[in-house]
N, CA, C and O atoms as a GROMACS GRO file, in nm:
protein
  380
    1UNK      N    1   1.561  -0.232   0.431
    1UNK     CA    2   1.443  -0.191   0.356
    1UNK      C    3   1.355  -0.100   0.442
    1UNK      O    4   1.306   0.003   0.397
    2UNK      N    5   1.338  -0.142   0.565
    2UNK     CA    6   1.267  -0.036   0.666
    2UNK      C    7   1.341   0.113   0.633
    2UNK      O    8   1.269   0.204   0.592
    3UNK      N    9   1.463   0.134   0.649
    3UNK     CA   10   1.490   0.270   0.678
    3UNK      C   11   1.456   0.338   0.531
    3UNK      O   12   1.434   0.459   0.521
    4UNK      N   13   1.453   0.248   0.416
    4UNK     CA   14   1.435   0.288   0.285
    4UNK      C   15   1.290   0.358   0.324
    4UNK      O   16   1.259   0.474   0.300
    5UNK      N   17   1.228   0.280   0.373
    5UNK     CA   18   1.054   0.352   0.380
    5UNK      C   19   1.027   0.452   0.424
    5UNK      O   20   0.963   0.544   0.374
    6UNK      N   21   1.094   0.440   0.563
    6UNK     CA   22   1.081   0.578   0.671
    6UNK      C   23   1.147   0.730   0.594
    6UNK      O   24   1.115   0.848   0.604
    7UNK      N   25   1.252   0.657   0.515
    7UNK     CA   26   1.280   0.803   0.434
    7UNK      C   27   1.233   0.837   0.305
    7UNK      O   28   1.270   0.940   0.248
    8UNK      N   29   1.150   0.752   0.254
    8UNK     CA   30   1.073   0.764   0.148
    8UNK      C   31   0.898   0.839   0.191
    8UNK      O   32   0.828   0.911   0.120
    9UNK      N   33   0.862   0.771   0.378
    9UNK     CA   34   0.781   0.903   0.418
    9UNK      C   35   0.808   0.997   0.501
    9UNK      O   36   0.729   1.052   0.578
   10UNK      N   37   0.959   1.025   0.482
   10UNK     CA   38   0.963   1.167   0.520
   10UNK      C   39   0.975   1.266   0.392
   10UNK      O   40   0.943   1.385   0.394
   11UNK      N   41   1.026   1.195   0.277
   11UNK     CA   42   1.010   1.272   0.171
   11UNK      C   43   0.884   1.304   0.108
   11UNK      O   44   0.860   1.418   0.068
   12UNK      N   45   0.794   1.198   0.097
   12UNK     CA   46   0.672   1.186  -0.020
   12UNK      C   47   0.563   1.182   0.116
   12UNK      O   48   0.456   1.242   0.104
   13UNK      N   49   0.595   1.111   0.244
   13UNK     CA   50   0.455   1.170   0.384
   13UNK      C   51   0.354   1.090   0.280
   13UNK      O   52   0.372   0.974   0.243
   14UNK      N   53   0.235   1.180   0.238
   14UNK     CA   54   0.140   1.094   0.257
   14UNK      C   55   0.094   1.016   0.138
   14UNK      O   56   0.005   0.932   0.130
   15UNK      N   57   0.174   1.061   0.048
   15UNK     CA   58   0.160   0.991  -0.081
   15UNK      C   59   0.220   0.820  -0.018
   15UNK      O   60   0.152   0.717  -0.022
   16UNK      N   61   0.279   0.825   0.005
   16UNK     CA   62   0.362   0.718   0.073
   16UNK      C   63   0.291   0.621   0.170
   16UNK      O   64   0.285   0.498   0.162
   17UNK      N   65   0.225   0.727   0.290
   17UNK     CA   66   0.123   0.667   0.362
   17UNK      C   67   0.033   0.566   0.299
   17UNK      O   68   0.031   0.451   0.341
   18UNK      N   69  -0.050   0.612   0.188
   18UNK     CA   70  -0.126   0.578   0.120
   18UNK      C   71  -0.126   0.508   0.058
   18UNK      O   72  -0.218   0.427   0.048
   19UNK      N   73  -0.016   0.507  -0.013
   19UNK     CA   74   0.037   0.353  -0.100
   19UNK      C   75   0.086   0.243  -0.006
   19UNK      O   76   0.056   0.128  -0.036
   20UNK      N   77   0.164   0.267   0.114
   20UNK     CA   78   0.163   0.140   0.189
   20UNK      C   79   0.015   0.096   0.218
   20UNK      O   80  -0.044  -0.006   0.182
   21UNK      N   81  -0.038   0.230   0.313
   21UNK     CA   82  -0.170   0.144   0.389
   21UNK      C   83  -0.268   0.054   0.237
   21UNK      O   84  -0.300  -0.063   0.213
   22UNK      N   85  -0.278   0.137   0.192
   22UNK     CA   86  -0.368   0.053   0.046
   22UNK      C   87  -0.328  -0.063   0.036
   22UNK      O   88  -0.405  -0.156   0.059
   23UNK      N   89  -0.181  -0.085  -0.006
   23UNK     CA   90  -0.135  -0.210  -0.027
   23UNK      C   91  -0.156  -0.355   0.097
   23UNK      O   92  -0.175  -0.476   0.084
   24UNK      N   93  -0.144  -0.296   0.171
   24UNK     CA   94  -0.167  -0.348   0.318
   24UNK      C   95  -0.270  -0.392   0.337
   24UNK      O   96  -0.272  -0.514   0.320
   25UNK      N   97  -0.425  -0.320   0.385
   25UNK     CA   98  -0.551  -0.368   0.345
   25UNK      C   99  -0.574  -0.470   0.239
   25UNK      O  100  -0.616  -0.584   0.254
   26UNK      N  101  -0.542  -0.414   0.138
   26UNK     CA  102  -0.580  -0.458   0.026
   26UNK      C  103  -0.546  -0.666   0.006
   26UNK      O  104  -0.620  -0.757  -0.032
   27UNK      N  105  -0.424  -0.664   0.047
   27UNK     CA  106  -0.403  -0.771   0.060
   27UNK      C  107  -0.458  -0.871   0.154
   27UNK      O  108  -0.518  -0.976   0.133
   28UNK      N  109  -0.396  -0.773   0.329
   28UNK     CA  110  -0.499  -0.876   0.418
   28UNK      C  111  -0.592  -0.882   0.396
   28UNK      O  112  -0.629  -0.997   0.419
   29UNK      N  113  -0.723  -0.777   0.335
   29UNK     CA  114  -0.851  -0.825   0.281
   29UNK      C  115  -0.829  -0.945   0.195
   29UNK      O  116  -0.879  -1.052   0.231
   30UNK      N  117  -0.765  -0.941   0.094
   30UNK     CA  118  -0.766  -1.064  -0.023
   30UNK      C  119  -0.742  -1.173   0.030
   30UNK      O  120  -0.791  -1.275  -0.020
   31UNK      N  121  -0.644  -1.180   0.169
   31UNK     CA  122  -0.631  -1.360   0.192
   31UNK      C  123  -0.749  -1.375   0.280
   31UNK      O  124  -0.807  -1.484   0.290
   32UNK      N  125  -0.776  -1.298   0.326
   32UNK     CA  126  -0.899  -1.311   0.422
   32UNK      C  127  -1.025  -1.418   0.371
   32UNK      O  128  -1.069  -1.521   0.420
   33UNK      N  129  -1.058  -1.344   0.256
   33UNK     CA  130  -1.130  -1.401   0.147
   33UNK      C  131  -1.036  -1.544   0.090
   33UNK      O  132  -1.050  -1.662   0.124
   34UNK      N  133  -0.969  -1.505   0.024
   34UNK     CA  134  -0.935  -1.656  -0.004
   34UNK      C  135  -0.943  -1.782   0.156
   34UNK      O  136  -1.006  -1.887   0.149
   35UNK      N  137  -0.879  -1.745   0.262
   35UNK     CA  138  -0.868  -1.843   0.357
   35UNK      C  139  -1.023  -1.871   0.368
   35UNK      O  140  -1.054  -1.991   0.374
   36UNK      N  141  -1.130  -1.773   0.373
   36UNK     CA  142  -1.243  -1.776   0.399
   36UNK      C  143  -1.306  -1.853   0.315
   36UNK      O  144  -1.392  -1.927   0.363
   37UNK      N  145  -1.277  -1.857   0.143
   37UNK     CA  146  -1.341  -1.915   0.084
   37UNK      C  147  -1.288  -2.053   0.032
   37UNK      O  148  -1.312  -2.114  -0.073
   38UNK      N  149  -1.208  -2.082   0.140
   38UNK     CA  150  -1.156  -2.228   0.129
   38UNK      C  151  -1.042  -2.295   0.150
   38UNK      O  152  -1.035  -2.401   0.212
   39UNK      N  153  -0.905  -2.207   0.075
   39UNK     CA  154  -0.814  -2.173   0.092
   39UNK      C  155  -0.721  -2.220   0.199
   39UNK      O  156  -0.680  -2.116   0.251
   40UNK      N  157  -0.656  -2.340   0.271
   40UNK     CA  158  -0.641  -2.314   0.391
   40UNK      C  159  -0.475  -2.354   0.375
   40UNK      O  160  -0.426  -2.460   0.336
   41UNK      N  161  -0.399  -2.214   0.423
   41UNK     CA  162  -0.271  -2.246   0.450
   41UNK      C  163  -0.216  -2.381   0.546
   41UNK      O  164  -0.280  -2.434   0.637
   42UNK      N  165  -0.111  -2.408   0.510
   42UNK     CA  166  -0.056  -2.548   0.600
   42UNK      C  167   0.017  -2.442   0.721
   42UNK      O  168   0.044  -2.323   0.732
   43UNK      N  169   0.032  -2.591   0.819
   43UNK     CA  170   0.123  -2.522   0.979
   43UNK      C  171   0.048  -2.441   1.065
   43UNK      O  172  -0.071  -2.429   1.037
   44UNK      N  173   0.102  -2.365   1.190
   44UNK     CA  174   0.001  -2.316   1.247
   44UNK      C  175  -0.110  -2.197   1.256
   44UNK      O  176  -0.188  -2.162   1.345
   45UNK      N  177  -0.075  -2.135   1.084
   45UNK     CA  178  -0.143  -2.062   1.041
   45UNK      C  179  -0.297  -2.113   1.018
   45UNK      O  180  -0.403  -2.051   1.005
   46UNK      N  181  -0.273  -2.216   1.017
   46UNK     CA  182  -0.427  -2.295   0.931
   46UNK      C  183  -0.522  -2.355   1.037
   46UNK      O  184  -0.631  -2.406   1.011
   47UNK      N  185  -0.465  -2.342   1.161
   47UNK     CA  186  -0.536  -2.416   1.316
   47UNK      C  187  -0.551  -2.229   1.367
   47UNK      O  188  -0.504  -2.206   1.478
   48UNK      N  189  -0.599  -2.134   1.307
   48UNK     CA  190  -0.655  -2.020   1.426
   48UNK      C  191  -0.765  -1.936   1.287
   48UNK      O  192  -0.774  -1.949   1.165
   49UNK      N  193  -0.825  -1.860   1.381
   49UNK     CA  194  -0.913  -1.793   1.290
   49UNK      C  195  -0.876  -1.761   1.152
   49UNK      O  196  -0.764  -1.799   1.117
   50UNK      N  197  -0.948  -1.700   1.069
   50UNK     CA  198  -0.942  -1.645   0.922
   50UNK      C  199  -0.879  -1.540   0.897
   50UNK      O  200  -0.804  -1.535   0.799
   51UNK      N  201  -0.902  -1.410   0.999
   51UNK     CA  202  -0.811  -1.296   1.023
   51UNK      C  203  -0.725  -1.304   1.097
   51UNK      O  204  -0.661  -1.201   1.077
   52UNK      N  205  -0.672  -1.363   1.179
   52UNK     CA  206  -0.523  -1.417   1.180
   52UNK      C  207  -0.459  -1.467   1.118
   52UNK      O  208  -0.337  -1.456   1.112
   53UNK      N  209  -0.543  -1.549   1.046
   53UNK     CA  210  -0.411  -1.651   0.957
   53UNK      C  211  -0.444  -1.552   0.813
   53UNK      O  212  -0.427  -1.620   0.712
   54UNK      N  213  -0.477  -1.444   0.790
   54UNK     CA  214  -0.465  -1.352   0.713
   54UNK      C  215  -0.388  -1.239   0.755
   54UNK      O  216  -0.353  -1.169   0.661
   55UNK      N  217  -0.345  -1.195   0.883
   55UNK     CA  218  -0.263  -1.118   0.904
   55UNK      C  219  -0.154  -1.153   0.908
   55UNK      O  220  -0.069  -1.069   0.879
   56UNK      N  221  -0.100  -1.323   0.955
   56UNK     CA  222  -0.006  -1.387   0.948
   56UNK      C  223   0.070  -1.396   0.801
   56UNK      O  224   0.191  -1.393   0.781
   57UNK      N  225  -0.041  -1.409   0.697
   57UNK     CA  226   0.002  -1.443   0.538
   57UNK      C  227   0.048  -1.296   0.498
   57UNK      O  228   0.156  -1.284   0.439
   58UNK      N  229  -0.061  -1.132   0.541
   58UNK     CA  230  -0.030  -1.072   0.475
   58UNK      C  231   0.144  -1.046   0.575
   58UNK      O  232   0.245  -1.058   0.506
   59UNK      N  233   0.162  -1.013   0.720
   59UNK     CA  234   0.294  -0.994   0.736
   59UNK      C  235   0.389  -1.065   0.680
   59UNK      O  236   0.498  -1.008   0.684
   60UNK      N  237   0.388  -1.215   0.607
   60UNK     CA  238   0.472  -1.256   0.521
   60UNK      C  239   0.500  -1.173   0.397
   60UNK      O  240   0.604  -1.186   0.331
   61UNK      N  241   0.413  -1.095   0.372
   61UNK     CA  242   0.439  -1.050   0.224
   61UNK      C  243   0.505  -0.896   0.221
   61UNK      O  244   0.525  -0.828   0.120
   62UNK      N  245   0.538  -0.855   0.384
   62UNK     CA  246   0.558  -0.699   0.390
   62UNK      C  247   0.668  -0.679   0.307
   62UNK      O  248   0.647  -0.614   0.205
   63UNK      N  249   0.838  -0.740   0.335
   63UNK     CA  250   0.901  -0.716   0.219
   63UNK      C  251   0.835  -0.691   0.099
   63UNK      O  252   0.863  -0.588   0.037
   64UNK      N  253   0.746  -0.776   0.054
   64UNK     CA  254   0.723  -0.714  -0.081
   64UNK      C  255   0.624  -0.600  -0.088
   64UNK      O  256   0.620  -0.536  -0.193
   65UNK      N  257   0.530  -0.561   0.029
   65UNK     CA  258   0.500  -0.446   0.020
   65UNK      C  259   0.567  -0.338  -0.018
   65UNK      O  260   0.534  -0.265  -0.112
   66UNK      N  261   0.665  -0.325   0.055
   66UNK     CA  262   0.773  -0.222   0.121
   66UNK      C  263   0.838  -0.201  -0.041
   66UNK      O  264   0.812  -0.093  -0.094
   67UNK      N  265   0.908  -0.283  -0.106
   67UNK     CA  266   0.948  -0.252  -0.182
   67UNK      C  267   0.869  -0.189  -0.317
   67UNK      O  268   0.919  -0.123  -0.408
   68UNK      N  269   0.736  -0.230  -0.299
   68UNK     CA  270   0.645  -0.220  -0.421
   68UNK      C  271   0.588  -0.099  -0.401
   68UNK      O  272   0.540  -0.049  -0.503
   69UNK      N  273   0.571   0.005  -0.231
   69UNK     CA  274   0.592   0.116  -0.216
   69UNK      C  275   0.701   0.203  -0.248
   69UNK      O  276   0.698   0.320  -0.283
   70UNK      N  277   0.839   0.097  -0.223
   70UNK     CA  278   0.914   0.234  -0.287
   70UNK      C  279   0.945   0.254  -0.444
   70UNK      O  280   1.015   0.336  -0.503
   71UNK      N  281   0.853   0.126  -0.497
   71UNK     CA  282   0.864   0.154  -0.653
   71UNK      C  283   0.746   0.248  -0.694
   71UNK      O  284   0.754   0.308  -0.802
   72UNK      N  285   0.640   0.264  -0.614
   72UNK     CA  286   0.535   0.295  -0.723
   72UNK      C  287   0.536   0.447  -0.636
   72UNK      O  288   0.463   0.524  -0.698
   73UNK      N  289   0.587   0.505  -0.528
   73UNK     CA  290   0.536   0.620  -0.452
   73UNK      C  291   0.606   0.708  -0.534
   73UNK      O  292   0.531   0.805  -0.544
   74UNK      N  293   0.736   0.736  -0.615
   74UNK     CA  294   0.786   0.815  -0.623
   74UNK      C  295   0.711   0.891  -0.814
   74UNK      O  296   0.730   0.992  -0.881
   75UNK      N  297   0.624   0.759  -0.827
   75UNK     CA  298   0.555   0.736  -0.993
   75UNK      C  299   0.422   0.822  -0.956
   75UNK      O  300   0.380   0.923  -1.013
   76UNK      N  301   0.358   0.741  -0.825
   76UNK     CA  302   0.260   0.788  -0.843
   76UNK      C  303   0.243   0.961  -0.753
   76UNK      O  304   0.142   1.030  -0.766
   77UNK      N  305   0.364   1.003  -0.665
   77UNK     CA  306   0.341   1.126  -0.672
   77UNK      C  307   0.382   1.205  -0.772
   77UNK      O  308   0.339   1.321  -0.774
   78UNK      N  309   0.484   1.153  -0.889
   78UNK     CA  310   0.473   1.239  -1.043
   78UNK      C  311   0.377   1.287  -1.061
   78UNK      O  312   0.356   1.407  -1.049
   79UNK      N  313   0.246   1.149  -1.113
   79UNK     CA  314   0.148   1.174  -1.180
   79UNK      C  315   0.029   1.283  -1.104
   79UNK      O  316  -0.044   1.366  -1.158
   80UNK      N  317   0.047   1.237  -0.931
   80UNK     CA  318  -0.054   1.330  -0.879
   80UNK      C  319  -0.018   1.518  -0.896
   80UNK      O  320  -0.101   1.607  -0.911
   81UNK      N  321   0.112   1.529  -0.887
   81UNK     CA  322   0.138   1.612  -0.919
   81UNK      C  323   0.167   1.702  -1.058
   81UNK      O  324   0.200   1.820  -1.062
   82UNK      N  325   0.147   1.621  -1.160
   82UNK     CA  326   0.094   1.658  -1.288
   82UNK      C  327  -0.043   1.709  -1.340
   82UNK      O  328  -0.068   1.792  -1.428
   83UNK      N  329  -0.125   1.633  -1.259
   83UNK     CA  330  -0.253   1.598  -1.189
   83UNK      C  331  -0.311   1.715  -1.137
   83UNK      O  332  -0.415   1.760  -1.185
   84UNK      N  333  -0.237   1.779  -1.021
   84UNK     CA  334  -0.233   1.909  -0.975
   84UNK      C  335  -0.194   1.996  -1.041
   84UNK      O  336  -0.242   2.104  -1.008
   85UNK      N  337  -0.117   2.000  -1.135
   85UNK     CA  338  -0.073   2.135  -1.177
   85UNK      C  339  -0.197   2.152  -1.278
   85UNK      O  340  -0.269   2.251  -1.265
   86UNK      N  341  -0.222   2.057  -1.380
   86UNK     CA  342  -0.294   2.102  -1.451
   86UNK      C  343  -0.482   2.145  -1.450
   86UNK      O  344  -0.558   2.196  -1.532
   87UNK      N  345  -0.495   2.096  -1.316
   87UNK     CA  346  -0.626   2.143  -1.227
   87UNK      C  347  -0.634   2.226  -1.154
   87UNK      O  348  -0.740   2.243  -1.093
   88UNK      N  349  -0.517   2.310  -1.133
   88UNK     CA  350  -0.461   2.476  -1.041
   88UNK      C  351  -0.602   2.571  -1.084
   88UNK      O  352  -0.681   2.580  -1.178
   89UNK      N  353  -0.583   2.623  -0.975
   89UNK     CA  354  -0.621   2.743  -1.025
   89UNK      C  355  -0.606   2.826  -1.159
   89UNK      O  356  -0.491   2.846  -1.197
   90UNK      N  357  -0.711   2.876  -1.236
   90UNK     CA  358  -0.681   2.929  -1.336
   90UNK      C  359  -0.647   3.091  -1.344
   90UNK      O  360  -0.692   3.161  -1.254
   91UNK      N  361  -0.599   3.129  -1.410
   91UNK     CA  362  -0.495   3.251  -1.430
   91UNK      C  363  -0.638   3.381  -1.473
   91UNK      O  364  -0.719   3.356  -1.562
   92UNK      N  365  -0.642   3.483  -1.407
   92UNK     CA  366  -0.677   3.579  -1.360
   92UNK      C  367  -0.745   3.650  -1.514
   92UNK      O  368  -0.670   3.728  -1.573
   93UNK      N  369  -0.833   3.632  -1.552
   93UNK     CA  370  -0.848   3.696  -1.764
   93UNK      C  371  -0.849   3.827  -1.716
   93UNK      O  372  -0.924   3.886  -1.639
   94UNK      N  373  -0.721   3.870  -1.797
   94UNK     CA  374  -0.652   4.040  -1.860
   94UNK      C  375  -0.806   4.082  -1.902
   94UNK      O  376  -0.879   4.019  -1.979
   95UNK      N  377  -0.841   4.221  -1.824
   95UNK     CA  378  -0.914   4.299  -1.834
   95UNK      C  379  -0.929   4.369  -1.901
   95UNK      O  380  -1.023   4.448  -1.888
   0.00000   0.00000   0.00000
């Protein structure tokens, strides 16, 4: 699944970037909050700080990052690029 990524950002770069890092944040923020607001994983995740045992939960979930980047990067640079074309520059009005 790694090499799937690395060649998914050499193709798509930062569209790609973007959808991992998002996904990434996004999550360790969310357990952060949950562990924070009560939440407390079992084992030795649950005996160290809140942002550890949130970086610990989100690196459990990278497989499913990884894959949920290479589902949505190739969708969502369609749309950005639909996105772009139809916000181009406009065409020169015949004189």
């Amino acid at each position: 699944m790694g090499a799937k990524l690395k060649q998914l950002l050499a193709d798509y770069g930062p569209v790609a970037a973007t959808i991992y890092f998002t996904l990434f944040f996004g999550i360790f923020i969310g357990f952060y909050f949950a562990i924070s607001a009560g939440w407390a994983p079992k084992g030795v995740a649950g005996n160290v700080g809140a942002w550890t045992a949130a970086y610990v939960a989100t690196k459990l979930t990278q497989p499913l990052r990884i894959g949920a980047t290479v589902l949505l990067t190739p969708i969502v640079s369609r749309l950005w690029q639909r996105k772009s074309d139809k916000s181009g520059p406009a065409s020169p009005a015949a004189e």
